[in-house]
FIDO-691898 format. One record per atom (N, C-alpha, C): residue number from 1; residue in three letters; atom name; x, y negated, z; chain. Coordinates in steps of 0.001 Angstrom, whole numbers, plus 524288, in hexadecimal, padded with zeros to 5 digits. Each point is the difference from the previous one (the first is absolute). Layout:
{seq:NUM	type:ALA	atom:CA	u:X	v:Y	w:Z	mol:A};
...
END
This chain:
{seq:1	type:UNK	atom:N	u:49E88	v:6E90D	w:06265	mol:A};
{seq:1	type:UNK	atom:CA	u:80457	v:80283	w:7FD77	mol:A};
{seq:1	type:UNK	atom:C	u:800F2	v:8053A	w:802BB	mol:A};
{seq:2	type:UNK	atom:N	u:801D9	v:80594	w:7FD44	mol:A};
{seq:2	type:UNK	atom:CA	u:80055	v:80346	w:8017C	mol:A};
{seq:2	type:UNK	atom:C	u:8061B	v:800D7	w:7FFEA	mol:A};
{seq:3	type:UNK	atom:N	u:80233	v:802FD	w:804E9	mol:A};
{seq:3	type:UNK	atom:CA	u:80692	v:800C0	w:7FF73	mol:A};
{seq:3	type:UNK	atom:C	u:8000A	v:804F6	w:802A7	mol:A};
{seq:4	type:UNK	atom:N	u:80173	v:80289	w:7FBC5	mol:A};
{seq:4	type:UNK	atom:CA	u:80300	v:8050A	w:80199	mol:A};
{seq:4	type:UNK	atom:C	u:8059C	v:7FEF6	w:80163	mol:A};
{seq:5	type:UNK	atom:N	u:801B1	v:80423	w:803DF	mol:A};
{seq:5	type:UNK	atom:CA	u:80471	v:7FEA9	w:801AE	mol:A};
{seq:5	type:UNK	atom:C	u:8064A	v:80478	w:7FE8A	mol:A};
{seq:6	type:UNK	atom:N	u:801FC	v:80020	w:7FEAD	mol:A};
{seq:6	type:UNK	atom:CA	u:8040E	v:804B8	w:7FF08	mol:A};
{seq:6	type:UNK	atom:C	u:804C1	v:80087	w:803AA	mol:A};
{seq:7	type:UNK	atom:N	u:801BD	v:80220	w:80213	mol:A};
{seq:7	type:UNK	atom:CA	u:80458	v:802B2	w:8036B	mol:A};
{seq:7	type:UNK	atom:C	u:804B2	v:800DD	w:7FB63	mol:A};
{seq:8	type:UNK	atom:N	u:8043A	v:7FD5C	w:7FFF8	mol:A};
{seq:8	type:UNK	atom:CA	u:80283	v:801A8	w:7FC5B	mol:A};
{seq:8	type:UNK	atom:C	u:806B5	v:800F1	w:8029A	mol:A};
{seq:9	type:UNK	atom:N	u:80330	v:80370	w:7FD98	mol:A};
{seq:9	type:UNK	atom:CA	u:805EA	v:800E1	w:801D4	mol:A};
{seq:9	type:UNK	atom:C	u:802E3	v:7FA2D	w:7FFDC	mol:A};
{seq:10	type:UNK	atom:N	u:802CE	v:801EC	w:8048A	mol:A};
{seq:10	type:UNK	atom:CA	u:80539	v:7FB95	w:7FF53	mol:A};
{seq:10	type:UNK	atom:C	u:80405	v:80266	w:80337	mol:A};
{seq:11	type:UNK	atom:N	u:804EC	v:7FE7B	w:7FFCE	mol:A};
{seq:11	type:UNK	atom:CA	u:80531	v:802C0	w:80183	mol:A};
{seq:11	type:UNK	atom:C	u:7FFD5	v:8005B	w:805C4	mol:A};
{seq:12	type:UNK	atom:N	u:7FED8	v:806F4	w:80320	mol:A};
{seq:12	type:UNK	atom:CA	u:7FDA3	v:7FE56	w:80381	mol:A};
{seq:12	type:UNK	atom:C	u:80701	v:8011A	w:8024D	mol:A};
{seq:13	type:UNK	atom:N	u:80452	v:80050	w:7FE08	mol:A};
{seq:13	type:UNK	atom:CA	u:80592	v:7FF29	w:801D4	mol:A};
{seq:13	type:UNK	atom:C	u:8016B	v:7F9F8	w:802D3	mol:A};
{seq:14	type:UNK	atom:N	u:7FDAB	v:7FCB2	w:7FD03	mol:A};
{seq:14	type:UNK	atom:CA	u:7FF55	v:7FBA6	w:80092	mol:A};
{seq:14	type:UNK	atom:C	u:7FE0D	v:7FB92	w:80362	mol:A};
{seq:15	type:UNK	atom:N	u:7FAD1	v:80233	w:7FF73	mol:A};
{seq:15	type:UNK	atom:CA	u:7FB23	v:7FD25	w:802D0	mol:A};
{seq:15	type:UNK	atom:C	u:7FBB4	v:80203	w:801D3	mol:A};
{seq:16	type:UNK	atom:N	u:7FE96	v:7FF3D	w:8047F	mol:A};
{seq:16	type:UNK	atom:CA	u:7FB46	v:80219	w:801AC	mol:A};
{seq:16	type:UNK	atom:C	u:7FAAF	v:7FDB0	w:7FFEE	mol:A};
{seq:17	type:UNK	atom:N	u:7FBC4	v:80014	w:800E0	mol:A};
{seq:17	type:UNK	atom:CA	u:7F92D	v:7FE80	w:7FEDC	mol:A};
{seq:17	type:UNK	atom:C	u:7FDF8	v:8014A	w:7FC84	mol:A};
{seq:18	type:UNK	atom:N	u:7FE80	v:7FE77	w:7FCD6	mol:A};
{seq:18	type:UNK	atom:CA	u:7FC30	v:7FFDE	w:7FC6C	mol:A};
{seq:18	type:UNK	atom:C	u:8001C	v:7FC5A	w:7FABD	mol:A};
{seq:19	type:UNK	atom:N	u:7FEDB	v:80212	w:7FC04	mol:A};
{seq:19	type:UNK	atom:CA	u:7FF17	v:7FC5C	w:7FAEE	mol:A};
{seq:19	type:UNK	atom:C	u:7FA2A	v:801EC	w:7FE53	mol:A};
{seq:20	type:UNK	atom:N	u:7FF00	v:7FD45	w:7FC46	mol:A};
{seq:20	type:UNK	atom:CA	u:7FA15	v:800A2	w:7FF89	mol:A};
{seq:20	type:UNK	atom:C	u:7FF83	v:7FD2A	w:7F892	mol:A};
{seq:21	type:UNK	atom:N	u:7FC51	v:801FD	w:7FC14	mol:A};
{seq:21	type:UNK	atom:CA	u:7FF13	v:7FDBD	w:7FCA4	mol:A};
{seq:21	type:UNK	atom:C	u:7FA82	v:7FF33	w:7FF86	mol:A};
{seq:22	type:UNK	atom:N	u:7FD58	v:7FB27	w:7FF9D	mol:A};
{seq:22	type:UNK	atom:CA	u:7F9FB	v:7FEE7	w:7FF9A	mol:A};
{seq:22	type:UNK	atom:C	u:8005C	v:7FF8E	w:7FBCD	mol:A};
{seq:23	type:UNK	atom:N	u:7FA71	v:801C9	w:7FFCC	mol:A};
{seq:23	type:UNK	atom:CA	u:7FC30	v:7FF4F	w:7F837	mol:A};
{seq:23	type:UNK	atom:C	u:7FAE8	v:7FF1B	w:8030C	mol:A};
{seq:24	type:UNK	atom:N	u:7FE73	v:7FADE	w:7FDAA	mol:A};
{seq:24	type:UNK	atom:CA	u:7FB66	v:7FD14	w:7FFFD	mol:A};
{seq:24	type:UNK	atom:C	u:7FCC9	v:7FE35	w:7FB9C	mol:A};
{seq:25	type:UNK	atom:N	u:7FD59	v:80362	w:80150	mol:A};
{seq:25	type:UNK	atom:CA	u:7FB7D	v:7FEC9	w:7FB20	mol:A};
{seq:25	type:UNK	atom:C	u:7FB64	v:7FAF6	w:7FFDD	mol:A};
{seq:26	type:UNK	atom:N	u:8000A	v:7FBCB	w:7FEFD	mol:A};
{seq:26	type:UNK	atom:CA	u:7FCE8	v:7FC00	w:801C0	mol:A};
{seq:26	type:UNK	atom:C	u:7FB9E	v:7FF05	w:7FA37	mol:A};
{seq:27	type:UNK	atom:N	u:7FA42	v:7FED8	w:8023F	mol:A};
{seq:27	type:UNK	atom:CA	u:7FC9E	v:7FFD0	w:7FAD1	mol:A};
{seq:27	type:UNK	atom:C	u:7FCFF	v:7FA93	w:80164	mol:A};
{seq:28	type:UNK	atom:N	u:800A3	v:7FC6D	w:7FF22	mol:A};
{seq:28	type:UNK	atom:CA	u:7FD1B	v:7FBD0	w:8018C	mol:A};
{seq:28	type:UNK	atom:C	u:7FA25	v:7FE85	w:7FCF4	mol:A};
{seq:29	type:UNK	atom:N	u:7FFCE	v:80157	w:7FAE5	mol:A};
{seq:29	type:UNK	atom:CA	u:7FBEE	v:80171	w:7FCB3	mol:A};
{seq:29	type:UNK	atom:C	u:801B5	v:803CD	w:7FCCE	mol:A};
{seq:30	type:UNK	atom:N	u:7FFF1	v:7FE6A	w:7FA5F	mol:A};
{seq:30	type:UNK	atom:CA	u:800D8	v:80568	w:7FBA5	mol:A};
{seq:30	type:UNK	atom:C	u:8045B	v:8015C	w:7FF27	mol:A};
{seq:31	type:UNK	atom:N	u:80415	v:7FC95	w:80220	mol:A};
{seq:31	type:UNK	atom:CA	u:8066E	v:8023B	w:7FF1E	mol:A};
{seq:31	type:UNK	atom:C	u:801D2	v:802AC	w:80314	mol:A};
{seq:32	type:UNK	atom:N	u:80042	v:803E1	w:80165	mol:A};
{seq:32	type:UNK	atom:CA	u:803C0	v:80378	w:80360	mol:A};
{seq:32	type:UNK	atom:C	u:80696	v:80028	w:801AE	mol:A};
{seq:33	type:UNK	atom:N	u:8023E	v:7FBDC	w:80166	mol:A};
{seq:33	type:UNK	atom:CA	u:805F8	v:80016	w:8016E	mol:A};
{seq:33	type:UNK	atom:C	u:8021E	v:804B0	w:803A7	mol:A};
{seq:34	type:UNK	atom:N	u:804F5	v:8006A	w:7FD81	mol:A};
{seq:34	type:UNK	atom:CA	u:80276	v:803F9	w:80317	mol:A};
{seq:34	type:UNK	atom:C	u:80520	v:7FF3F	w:8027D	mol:A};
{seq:35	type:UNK	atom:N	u:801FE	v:7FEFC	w:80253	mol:A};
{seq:35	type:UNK	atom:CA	u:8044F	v:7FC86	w:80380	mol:A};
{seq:35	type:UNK	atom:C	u:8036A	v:80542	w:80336	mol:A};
{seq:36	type:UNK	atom:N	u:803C0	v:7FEAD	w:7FFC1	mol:A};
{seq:36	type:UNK	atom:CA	u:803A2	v:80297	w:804C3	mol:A};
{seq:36	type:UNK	atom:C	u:80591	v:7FD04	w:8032B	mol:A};
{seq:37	type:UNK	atom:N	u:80146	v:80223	w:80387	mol:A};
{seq:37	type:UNK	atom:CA	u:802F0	v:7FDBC	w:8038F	mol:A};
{seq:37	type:UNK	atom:C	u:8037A	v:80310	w:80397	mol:A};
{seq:38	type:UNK	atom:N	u:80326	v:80032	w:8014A	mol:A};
{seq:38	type:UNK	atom:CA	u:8039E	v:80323	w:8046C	mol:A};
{seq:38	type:UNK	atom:C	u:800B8	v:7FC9A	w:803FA	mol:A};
{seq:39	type:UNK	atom:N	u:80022	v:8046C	w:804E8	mol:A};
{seq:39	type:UNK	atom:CA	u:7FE05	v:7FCAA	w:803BA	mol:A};
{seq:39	type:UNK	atom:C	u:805B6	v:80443	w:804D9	mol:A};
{seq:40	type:UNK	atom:N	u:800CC	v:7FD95	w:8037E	mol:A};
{seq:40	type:UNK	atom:CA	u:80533	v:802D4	w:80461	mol:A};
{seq:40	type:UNK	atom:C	u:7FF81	v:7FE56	w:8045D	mol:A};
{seq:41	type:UNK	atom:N	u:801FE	v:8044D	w:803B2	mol:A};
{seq:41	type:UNK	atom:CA	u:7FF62	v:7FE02	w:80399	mol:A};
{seq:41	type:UNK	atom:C	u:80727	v:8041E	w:802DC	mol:A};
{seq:42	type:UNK	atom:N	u:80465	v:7FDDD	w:7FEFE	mol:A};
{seq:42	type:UNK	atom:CA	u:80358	v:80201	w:7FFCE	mol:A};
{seq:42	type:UNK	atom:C	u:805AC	v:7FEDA	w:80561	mol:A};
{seq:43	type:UNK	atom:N	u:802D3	v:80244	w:8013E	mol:A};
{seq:43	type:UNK	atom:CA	u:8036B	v:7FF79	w:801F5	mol:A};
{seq:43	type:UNK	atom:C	u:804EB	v:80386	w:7FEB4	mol:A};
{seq:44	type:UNK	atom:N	u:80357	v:7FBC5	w:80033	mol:A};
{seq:44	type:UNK	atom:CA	u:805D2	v:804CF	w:7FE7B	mol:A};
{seq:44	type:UNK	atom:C	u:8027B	v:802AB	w:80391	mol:A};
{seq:45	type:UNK	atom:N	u:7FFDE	v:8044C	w:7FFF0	mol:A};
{seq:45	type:UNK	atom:CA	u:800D0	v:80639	w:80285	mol:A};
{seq:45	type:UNK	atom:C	u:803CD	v:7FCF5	w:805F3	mol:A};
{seq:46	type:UNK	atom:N	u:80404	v:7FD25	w:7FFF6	mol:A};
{seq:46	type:UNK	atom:CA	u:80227	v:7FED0	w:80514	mol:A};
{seq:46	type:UNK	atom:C	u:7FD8E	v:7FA68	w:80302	mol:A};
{seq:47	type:UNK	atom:N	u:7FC2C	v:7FF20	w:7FDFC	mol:A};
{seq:47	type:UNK	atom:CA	u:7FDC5	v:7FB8A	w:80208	mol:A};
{seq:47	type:UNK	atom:C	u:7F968	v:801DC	w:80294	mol:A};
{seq:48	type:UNK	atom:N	u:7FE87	v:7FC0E	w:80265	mol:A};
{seq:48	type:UNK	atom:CA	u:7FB84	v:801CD	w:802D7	mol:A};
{seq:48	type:UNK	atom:C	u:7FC55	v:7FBBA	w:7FEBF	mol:A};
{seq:49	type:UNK	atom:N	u:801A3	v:7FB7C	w:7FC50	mol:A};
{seq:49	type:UNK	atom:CA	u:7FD7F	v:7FAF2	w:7FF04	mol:A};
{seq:49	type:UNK	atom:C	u:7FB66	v:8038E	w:7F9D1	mol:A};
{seq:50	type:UNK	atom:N	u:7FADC	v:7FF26	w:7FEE6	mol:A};
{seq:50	type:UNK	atom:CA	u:7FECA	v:80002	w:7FD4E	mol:A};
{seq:50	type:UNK	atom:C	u:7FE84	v:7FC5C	w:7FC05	mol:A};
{seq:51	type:UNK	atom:N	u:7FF12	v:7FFE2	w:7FB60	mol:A};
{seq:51	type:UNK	atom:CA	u:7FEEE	v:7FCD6	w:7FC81	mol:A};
{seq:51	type:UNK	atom:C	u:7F999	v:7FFD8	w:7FE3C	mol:A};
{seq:52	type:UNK	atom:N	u:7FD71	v:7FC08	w:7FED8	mol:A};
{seq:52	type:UNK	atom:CA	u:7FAB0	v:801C9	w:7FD6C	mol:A};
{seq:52	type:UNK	atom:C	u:7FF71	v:7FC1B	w:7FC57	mol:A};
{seq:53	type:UNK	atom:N	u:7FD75	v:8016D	w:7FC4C	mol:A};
{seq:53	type:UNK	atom:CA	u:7FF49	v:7FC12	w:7FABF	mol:A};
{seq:53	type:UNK	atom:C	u:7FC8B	v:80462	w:7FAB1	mol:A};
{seq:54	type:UNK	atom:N	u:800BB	v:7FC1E	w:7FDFB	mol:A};
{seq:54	type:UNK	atom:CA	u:7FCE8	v:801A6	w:7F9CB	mol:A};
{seq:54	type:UNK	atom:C	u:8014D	v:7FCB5	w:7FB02	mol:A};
{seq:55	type:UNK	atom:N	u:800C6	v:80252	w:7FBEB	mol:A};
{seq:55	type:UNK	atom:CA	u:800AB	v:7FD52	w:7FB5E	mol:A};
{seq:55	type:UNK	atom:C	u:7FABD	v:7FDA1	w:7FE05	mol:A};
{seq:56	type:UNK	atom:N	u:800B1	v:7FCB5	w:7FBA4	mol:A};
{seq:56	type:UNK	atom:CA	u:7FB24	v:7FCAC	w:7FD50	mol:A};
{seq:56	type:UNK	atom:C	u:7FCF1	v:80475	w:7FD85	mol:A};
{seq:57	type:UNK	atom:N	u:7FA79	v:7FEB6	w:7FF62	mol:A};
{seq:57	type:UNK	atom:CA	u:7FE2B	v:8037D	w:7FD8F	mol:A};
{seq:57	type:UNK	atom:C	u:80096	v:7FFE7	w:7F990	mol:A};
{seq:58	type:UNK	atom:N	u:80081	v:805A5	w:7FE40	mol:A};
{seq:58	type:UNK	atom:CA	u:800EC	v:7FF08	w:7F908	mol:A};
{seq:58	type:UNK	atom:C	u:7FAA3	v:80370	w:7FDB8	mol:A};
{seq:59	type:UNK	atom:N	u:7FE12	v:7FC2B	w:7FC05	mol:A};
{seq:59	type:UNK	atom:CA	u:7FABA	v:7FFF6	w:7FC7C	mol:A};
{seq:59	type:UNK	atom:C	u:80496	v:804BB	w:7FC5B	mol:A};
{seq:60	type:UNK	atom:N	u:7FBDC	v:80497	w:80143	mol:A};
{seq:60	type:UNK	atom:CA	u:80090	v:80518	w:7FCB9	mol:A};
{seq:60	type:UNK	atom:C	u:7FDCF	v:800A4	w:7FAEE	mol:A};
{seq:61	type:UNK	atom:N	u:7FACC	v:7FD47	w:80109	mol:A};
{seq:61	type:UNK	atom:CA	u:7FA6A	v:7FFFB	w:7FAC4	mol:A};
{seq:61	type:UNK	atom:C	u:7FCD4	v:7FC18	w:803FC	mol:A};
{seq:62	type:UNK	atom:N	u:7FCD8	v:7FD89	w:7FAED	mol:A};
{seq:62	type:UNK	atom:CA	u:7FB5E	v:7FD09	w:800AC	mol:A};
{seq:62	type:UNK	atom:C	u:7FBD0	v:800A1	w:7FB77	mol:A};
{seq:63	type:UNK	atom:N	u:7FBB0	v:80270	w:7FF9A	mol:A};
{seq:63	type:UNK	atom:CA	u:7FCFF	v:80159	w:7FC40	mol:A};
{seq:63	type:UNK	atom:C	u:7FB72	v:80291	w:80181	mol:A};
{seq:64	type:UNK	atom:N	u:7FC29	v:7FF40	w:7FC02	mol:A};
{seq:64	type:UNK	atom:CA	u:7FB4D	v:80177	w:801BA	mol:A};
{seq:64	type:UNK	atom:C	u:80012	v:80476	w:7FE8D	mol:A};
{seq:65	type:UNK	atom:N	u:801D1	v:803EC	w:7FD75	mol:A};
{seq:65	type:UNK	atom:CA	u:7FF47	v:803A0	w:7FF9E	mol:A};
{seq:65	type:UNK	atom:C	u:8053D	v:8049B	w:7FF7B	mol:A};
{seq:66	type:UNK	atom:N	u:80415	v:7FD6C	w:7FE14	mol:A};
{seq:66	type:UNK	atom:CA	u:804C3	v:8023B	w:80013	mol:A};
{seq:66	type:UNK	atom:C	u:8033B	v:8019F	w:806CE	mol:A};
{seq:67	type:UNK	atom:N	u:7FDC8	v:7FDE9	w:801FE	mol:A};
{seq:67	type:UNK	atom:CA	u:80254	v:7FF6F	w:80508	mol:A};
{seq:67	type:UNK	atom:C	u:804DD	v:803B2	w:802FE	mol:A};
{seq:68	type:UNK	atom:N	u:7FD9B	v:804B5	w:7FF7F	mol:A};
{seq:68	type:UNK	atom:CA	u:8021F	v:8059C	w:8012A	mol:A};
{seq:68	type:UNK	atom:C	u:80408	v:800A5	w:7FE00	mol:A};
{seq:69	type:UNK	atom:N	u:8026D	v:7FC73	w:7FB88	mol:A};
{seq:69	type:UNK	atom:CA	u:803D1	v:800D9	w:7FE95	mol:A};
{seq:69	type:UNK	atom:C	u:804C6	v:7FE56	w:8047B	mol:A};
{seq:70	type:UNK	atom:N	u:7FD99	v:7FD30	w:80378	mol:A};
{seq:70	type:UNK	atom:CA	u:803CA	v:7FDE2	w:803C5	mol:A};
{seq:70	type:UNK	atom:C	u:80031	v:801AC	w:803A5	mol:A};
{seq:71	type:UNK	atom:N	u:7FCA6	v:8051F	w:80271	mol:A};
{seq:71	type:UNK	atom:CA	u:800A5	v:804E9	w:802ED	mol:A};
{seq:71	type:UNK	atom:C	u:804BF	v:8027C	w:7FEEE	mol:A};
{seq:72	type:UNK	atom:N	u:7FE8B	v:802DE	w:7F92F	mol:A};
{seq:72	type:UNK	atom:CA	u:80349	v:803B0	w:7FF88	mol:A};
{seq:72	type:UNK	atom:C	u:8054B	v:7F9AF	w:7FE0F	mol:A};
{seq:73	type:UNK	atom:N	u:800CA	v:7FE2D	w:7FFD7	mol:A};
{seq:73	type:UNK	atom:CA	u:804CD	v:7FCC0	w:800A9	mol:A};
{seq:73	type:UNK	atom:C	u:802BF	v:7FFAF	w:804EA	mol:A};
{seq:74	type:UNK	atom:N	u:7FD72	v:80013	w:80410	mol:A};
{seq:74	type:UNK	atom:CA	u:80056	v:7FFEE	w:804F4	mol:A};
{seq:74	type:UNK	atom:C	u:803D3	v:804F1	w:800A6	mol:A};
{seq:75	type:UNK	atom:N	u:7FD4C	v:8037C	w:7FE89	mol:A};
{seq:75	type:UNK	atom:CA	u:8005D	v:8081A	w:80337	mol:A};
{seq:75	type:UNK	atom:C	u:8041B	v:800CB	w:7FC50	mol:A};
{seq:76	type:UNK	atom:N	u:7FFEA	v:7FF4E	w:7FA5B	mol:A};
{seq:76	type:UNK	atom:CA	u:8051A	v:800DC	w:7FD22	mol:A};
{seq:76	type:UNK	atom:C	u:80728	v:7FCE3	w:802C6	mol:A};
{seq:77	type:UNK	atom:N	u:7FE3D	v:7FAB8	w:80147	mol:A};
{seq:77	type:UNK	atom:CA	u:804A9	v:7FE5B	w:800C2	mol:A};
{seq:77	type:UNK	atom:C	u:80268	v:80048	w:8060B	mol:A};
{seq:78	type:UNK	atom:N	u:7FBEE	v:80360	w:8029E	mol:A};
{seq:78	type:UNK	atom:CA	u:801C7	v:8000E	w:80701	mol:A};
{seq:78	type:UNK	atom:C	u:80007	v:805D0	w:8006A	mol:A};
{seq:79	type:UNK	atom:N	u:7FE92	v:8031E	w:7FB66	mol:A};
{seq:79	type:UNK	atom:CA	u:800B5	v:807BE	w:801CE	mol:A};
{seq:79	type:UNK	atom:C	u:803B8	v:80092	w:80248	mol:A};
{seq:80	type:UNK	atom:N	u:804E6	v:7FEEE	w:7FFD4	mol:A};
{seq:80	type:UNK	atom:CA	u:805BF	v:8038A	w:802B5	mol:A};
{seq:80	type:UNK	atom:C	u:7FF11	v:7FC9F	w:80599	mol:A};
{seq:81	type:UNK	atom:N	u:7FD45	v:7F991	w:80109	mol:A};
{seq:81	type:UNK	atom:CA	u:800AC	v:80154	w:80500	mol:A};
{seq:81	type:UNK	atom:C	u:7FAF9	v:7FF2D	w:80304	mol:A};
{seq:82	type:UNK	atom:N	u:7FB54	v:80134	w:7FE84	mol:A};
{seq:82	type:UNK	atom:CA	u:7FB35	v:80160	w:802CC	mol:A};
{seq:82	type:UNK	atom:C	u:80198	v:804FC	w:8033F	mol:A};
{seq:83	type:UNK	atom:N	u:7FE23	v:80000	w:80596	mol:A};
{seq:83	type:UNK	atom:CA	u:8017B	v:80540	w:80297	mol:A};
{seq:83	type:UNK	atom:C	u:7F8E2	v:800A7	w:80165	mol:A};
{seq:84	type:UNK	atom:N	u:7FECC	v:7FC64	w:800F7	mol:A};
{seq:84	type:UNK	atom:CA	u:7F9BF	v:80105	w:80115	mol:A};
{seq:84	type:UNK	atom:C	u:7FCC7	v:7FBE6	w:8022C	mol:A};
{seq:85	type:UNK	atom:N	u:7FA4F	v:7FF6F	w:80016	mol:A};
{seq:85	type:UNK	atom:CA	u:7FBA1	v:7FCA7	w:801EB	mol:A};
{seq:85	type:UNK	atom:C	u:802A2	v:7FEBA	w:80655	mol:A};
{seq:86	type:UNK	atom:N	u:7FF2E	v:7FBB4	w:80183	mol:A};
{seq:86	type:UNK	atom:CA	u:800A2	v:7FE2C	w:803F3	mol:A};
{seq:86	type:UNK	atom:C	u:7FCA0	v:80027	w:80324	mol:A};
{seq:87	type:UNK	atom:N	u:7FFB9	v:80316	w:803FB	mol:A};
{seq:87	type:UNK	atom:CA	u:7FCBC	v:80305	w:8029A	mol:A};
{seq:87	type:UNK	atom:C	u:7FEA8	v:7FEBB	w:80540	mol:A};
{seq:88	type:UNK	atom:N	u:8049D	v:7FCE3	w:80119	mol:A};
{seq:88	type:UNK	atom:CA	u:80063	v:7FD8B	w:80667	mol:A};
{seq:88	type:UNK	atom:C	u:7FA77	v:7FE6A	w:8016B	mol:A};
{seq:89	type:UNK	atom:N	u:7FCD5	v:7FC86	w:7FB36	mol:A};
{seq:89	type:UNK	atom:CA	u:7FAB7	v:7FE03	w:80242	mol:A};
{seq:89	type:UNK	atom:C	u:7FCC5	v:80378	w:7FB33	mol:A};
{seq:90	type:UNK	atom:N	u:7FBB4	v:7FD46	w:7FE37	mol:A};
{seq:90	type:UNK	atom:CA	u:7FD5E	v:8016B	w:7FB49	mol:A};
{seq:90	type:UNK	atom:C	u:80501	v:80011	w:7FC20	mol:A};
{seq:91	type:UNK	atom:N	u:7FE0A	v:8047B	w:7FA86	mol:A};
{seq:91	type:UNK	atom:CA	u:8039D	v:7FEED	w:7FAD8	mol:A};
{seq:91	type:UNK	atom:C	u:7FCF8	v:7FB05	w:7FDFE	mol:A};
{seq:92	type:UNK	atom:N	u:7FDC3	v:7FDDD	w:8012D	mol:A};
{seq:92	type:UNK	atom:CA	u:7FE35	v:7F9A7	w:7FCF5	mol:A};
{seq:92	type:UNK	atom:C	u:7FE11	v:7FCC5	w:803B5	mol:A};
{seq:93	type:UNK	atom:N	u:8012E	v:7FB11	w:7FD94	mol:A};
{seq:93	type:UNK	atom:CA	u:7FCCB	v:7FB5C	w:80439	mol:A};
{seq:93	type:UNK	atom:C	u:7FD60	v:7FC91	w:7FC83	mol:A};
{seq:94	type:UNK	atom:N	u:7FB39	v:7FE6D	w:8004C	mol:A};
{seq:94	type:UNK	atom:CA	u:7FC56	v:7FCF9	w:7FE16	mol:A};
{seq:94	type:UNK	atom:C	u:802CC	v:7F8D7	w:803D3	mol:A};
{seq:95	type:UNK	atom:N	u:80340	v:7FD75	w:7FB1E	mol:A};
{seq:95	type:UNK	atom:CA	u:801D4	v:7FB27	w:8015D	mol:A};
{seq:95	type:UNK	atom:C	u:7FAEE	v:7FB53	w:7FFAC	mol:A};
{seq:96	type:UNK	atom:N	u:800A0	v:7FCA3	w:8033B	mol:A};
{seq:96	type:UNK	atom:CA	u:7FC78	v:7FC9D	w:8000C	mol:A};
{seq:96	type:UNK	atom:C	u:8044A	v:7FB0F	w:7FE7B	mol:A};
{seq:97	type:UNK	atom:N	u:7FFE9	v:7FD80	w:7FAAB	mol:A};
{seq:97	type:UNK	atom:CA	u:8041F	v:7FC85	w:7FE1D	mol:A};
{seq:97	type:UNK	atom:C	u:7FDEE	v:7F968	w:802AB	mol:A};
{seq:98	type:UNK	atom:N	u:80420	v:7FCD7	w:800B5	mol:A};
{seq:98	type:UNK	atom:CA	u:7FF7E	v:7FC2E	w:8017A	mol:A};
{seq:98	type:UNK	atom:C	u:7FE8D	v:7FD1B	w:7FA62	mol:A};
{seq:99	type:UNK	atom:N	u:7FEFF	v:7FA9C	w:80059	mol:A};
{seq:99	type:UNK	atom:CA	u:7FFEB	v:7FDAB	w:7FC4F	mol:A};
{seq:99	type:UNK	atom:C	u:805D2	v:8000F	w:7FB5C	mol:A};
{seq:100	type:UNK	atom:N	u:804B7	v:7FF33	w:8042C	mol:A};
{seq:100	type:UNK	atom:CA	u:80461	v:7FF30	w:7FE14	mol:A};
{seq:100	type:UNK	atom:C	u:80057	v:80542	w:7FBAC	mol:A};
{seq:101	type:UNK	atom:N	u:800FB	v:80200	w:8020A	mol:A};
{seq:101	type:UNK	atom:CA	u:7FFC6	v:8059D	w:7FFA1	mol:A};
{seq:101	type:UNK	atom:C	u:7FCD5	v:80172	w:7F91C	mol:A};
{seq:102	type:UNK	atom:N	u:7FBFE	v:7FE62	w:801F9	mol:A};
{seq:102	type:UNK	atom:CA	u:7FB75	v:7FFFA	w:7F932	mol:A};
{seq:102	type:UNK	atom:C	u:801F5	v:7FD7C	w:7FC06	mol:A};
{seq:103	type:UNK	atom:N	u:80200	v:7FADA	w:80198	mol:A};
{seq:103	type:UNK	atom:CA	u:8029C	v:7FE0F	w:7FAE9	mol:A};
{seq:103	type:UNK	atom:C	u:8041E	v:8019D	w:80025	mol:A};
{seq:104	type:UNK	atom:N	u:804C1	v:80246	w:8011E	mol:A};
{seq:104	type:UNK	atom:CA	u:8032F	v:803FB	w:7FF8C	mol:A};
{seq:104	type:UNK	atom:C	u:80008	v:80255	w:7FD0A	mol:A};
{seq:105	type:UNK	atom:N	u:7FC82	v:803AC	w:80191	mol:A};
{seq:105	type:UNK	atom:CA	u:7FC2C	v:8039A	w:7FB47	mol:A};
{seq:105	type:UNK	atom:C	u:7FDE8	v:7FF7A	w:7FB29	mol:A};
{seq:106	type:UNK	atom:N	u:7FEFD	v:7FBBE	w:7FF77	mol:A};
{seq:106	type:UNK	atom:CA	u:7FADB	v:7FDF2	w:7FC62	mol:A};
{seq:106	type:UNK	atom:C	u:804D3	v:7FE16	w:7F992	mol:A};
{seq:107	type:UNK	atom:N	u:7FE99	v:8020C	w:7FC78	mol:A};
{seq:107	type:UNK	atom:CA	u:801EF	v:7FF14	w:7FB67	mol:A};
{seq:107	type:UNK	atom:C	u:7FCA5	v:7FD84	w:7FD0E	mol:A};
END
C-alpha cells in the first residue's frame, strides 16, 4: 500500500503539534482502492501532555479503472486545509499490510 502523507491547519490559538491527512492507495490485483484517514499528534496550548491517534480508514473509490476519481475526491474535499506534503521523512511510505489489515481492505 502506498500513503502519502498531508500536513494540514488546525487552530494553532489552541493547540500545538501536528495533524496530518493520509491517502492510501492500495491495489491488491485489478481493483485499485483509495482510502483516507486523519491522523494527530496534538496538545492544548497550556498543557504539555500530548495526544496521538488516528481515525478509521474511509474507502474513497474502489475500481479497476475509475479509481482517480478518489484522488481528486480526496484534493477537492481537504483544499482549504492541505498546507503541504509531509516532509519530516519521505513524502510517501511503501506500507507493508498485516494480514488484519488486508481484510480491512479487501471488499
Amino acid at each position: 500500500m502506498l500513503v502519502v502523507s498531508f500536513c494540514v491547519s488546525f487552530d494553532y490559538e489552541q493547540e500545538q503539534g501536528h495533524r496530518y491527512l493520509d491517502l492510501a492507495i492500495y491495489a491488491p490485483a485489478n481493483y485499485v482502492g483509495v482510502y483516507s484517514r486523519s491522523r494527530w499528534n496534538i496538545s492544548e496550548k497550556t498543557k504539555e501532555e500530548y495526544v496521538e491517534g488516528c481515525s478509521e480508514w474511509k474507502c474513497l473509490a474502489y475500481h479497476d479503472s475509475c479509481w482517480t476519481e478518489g484522488v481528486e475526491i480526496f484534493l477537492k474535499e481537504n483544499e482549504s486545509e492541505i498546507i503541504c506534503l509531509d516532509t519530516l521523512t519521505d513524502w510517501y511510505e511503501i506500507v507493508n499490510m498485516s494480514e488484519e489489515e488486508i481484510r480491512q481492505f479487501a471488499h
